[in-house]
C-alpha positions in Angstrom: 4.8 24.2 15.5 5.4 22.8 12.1 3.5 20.9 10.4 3.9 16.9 10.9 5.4 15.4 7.5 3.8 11.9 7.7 1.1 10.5 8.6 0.7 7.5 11.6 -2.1 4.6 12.0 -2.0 1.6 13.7 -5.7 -0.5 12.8 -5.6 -4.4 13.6 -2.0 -4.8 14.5 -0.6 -3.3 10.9 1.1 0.1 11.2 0.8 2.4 8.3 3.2 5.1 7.8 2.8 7.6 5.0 5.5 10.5 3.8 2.7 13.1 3.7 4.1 16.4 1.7 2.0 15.3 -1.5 2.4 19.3 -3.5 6.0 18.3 -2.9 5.9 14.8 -4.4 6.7 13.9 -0.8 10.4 15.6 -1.0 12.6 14.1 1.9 13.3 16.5 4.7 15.2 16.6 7.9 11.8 16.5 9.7 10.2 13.7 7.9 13.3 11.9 8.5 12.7 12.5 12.1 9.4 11.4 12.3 9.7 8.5 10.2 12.4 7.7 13.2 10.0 8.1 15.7 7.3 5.8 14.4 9.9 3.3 14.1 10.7 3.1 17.2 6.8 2.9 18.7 6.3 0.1 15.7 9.9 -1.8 17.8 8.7 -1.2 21.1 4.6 -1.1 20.8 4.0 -5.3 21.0 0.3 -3.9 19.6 2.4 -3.7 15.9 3.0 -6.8 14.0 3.6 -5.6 10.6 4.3 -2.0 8.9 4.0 -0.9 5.9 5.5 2.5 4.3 3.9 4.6 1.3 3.7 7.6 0.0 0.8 10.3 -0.6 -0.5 11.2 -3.8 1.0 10.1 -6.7 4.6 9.4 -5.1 6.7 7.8 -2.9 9.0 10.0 -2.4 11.1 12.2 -5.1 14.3 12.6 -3.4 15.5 15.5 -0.9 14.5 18.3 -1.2 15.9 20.6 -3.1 14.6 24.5 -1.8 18.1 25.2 -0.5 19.4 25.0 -4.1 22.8 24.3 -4.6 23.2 23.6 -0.2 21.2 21.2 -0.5 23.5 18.8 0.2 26.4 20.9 2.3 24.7 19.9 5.6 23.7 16.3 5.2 20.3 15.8 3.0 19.1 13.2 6.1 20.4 14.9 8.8 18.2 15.5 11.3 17.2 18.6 13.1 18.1 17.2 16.5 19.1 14.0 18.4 16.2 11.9 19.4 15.8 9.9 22.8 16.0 7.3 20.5 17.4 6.1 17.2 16.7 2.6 15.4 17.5 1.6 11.7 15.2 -0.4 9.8 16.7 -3.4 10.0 16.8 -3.4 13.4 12.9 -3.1 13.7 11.3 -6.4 15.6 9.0 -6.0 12.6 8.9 -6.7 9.1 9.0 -3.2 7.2 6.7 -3.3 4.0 7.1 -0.3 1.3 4.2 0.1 -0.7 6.2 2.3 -3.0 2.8 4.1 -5.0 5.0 6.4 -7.5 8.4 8.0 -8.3 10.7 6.9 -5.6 14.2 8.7 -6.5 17.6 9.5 -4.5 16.9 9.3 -0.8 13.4 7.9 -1.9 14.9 4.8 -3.1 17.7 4.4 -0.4 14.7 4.5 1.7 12.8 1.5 1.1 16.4 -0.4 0.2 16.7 -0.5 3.9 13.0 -2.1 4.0 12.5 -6.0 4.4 10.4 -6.1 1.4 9.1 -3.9 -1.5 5.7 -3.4 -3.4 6.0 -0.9 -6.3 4.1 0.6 -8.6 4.6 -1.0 -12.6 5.0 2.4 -13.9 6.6 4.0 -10.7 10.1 5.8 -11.6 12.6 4.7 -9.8 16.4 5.9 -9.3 19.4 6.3 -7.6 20.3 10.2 -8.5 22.9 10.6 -6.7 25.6 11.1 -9.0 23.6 13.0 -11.1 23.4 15.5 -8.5 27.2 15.4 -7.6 27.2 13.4 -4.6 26.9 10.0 -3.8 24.1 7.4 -2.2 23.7 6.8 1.4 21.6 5.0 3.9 23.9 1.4 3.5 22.9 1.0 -0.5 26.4 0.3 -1.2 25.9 -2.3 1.1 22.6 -3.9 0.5 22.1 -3.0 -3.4 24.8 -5.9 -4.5 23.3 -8.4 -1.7 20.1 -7.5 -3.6 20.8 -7.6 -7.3 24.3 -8.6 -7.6 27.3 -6.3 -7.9 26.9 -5.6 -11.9 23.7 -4.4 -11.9 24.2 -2.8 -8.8 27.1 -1.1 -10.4 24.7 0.2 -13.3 22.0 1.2 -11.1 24.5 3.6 -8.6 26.9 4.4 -11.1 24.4 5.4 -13.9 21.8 7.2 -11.8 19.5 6.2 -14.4 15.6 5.7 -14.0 14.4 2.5 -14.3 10.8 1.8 -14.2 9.2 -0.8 -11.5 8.6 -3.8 -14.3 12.1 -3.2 -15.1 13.2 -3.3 -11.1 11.0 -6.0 -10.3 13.3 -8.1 -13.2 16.5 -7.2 -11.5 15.2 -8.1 -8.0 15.2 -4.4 -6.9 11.2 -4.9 -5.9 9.4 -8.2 -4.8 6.5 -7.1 -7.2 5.1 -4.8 -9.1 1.0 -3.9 -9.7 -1.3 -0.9 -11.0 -0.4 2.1 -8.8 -3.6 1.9 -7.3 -3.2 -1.8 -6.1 0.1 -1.1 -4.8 -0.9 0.1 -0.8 -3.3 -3.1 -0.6 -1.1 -5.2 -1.3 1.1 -4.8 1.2 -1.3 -4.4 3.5 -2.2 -8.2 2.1 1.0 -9.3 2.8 1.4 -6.9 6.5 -1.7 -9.1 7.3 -0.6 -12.5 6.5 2.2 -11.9 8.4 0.1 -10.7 11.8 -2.3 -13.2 11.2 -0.3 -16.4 10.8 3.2 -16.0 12.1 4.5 -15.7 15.7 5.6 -12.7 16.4 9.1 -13.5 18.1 9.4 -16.4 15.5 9.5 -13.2 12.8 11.7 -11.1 15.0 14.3 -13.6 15.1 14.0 -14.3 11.3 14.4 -11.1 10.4 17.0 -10.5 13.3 19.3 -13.1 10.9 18.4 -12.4 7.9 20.0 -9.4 7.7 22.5 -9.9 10.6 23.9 -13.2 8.0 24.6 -10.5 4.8 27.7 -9.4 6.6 29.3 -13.3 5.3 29.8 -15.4 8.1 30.6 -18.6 6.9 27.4 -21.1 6.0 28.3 -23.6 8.7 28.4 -20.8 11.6 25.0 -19.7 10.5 23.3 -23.4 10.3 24.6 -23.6 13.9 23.1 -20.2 14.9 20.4 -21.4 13.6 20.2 -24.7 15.1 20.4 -22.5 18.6 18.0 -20.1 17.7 15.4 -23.0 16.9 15.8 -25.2 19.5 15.7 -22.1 22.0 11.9 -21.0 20.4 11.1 -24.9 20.1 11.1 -24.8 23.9 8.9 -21.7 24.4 5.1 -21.3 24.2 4.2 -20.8 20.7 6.2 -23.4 19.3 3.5 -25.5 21.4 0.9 -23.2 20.4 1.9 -23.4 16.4 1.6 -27.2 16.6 -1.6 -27.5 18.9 -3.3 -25.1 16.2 -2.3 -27.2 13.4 -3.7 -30.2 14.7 -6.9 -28.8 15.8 -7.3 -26.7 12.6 -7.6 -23.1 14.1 -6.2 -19.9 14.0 -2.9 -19.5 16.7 -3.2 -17.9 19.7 0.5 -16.4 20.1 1.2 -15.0 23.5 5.0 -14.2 23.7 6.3 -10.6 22.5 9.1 -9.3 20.9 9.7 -6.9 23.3 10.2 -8.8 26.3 10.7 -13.1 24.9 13.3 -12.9 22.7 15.8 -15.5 23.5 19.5 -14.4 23.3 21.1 -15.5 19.8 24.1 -16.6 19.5 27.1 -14.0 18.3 28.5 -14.1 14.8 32.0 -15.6 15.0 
């Protein structure tokens, strides 16, 4: 059997995953990819998870594919997997908000990575890059997509086009990362912000946030989305912790949510 590739915990409702190949700077492999699949789907279906948050072990996040197969590396997919799961899920359709607590050099597939990630925590002197065209090929994983959404289509030009390293107080200025800290600060902060989220926020209420979110990049016009909204709203306004959120307030405790993301959801409405 080989060897798992990352690492798993789930303590008071916050699920840590961690790429765990640390004498290989955590090098992206068909496996890992697998796995990381895997835990993604227990963190969408396991109502136990409110929050999860990515990182790396040892002194990177994740330096790319990797490369042992020389100049194959990339003939046969650098994220293919090894074989079809029950199950797949993308990020972004995780019930959950996806933290990366990106520790160190995060490069190629170990920035696409976290792209896909609802928010990022990086390291001030992590490395950070989009190699792909330095290595004859070009990025994957939807950054095409979500890097100009993120930072604006110039400087996502520069960043894909380039390939060049940028560090994290440079990508925290272009909007690449939420924020950047001391490498060792990185993986409790966002397990700060993992726990303000399970603490405080209503589990469906974040679902169906985050559900929009990134459903509303595609551009449906603003007045279709304030009416989606409006729908969405009124439909949790009528369910149990909307009442619960209120009564909480008002008597100055901590909410007692009861209703799950995997079986209260209310239906939203389609993008026209």
């Amino acid at each position: 059997m080989n060897e798992l590739h990352t690492l798993f915990e789930l303590k008071d409702g916050i699920a840590t995953i961690t790429l765990n190949r640390p004498e290989r700077m955590n090098a992206w492999t068909a496996q890992m990819g697998a796995e990381i699949n895997e835990h993604l789907v227990r963190c969408d279906e396991d109502d136990a998870v409110r929050a999860v948050v990515v990182t790396g072990a040892g002194r990177a996040f994740c330096a790319g594919a990797d490369l042992e197969r020389g100049g194959e590396t990339f003939a046969g997919g650098p994220t293919a997997t090894p074989a079809r799961p029950p199950r797949t899920i993308l990020p972004w359709e995780v019930r959950k908000p996806i933290i990366a607590a990106i520790n160190g050099a995060a490069v190629g597939v170990g920035m696409t990575l976290p792209l896909q990630y609802d928010m990022r925590v990086a390291a001030a002197d992590a490395k950070l890059g989009f190699l792909f065209v330095r290595r004859g090929v070009m990025t994957e994983l939807s950054s095409t997509w979500i890097l100009p959404r993120l930072v604006g289509i110039a400087r996502a030009a520069d960043l894909l086009m380039s390939g060049r390293i940028v560090l994290g107080s440079e990508a925290a200025a272009l909007g690449l990362v939420n924020e950047v800290l001391p490498a060792g600060q990185v993986l409790a902060r966002a397990h700060e912000i993992a726990r303000e989220i399970a603490e405080n926020c209503a589990p469906v209420s974040v679902a169906l946030t985050k559900r929009m979110i990134w459903e509303h990049l595609g551009g449906p016009p603003p007045v279709e989305v304030a009416k989606r909204e409006a729908k969405a709203l009124y439909a949790l306004g009528k369910m149990a912790d909307a009442r619960e959120g209120v009564t909480s307030f008002l008597e100055k405790r901590k909410p007692r949510w009861t209703l799950s993301p995997s079986k209260d959801m209310p239906p939203s409405e389609p993008i026209s």
